[in-house]
C-alpha positions as CSV (number, residue, x, y, z in Angstrom):
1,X,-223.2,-197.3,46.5
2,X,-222.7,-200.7,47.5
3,X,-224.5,-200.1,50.6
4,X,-227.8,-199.5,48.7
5,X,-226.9,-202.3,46.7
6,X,-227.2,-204.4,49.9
7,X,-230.8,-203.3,50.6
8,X,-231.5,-204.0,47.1
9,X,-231.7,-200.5,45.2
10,X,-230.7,-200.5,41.6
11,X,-227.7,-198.7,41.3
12,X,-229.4,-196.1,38.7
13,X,-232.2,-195.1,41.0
14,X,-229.0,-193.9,43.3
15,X,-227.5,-192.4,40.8
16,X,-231.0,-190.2,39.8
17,X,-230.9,-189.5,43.2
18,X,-227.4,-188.3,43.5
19,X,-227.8,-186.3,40.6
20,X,-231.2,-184.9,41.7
21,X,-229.1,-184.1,44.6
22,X,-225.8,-182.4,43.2
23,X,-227.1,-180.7,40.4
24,X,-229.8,-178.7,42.6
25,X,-226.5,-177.0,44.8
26,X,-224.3,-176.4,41.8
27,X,-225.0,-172.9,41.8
28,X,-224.9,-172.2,45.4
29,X,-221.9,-174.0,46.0
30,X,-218.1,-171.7,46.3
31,X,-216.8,-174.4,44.4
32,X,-218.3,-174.1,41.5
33,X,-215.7,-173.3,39.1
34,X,-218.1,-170.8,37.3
35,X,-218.9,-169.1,40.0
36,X,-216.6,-166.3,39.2
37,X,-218.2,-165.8,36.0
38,X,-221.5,-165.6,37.2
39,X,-219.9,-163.1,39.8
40,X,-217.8,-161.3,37.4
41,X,-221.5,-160.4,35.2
42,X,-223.1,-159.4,38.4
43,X,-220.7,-157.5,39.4
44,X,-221.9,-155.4,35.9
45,X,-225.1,-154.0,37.6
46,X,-223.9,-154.1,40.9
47,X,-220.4,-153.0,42.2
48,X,-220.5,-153.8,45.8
49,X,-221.8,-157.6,44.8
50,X,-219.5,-160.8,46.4
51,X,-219.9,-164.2,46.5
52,X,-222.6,-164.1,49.6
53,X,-224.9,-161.4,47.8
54,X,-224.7,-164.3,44.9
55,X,-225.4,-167.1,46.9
56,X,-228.1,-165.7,48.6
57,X,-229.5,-164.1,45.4
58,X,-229.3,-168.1,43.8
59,X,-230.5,-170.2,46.8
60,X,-234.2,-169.6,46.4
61,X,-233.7,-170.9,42.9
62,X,-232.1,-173.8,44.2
63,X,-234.4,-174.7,46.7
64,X,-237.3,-174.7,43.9
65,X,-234.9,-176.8,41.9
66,X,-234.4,-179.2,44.5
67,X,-238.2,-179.7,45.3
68,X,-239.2,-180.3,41.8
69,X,-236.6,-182.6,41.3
70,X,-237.6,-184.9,44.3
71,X,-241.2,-184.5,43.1
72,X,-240.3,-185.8,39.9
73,X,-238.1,-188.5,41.7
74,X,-241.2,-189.8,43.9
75,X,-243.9,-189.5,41.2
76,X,-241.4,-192.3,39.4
77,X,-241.2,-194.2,42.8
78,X,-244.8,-193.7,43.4
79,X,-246.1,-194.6,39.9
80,X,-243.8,-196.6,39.0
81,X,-242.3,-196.0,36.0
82,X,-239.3,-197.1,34.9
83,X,-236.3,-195.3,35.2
84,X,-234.7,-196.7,31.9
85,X,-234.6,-199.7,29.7
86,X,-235.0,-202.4,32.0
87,X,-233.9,-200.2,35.4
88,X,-236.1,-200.3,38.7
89,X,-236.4,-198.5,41.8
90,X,-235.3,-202.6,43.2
91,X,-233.0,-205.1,41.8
């Protein structure tokens, strides 16, 4: 973080962009504490299901996740709107 700061990025914008970032993966991700949930349901409908039949089944998803997020992200950037009270893509 504080090497963003250096190139004068607000720390916010970072943390959109971490976010954007993390929260697109979640699902495909082994450790995801959940994951044996979402495995234990699938495993309802289909017996010979395991964590790679999951993660394959779920990575589409996150890759449309991830693209709309950055989208979002660079139509902020772009246009410039604010990403809070007072909070700017620069310090």
């Amino acid at each position: 973080m504080k090497m963003f700061y250096f190139l004068d990025y607000h720390p916010a914008f970072i943390q959109a962009a971490y976010r954007i970032a993390d929260s697109s993966t979640n699902i495909i991700t082994p450790m995801n504490p959940y994951i044996i949930i979402v495995l234990s349901f699938m495993r309802e409908y289909d017996k010979k299901a395991g964590i790679g039949t999951l993660i394959a089944l779920m990575l589409p998803y996150s890759i449309c996740f991830l693209l709309t997020w950055i989208v979002l992200l660079l139509l902020f950037v772009f246009l410039g709107i604010p990403f809070g009270l007072g909070v700017e893509i620069y310090l």
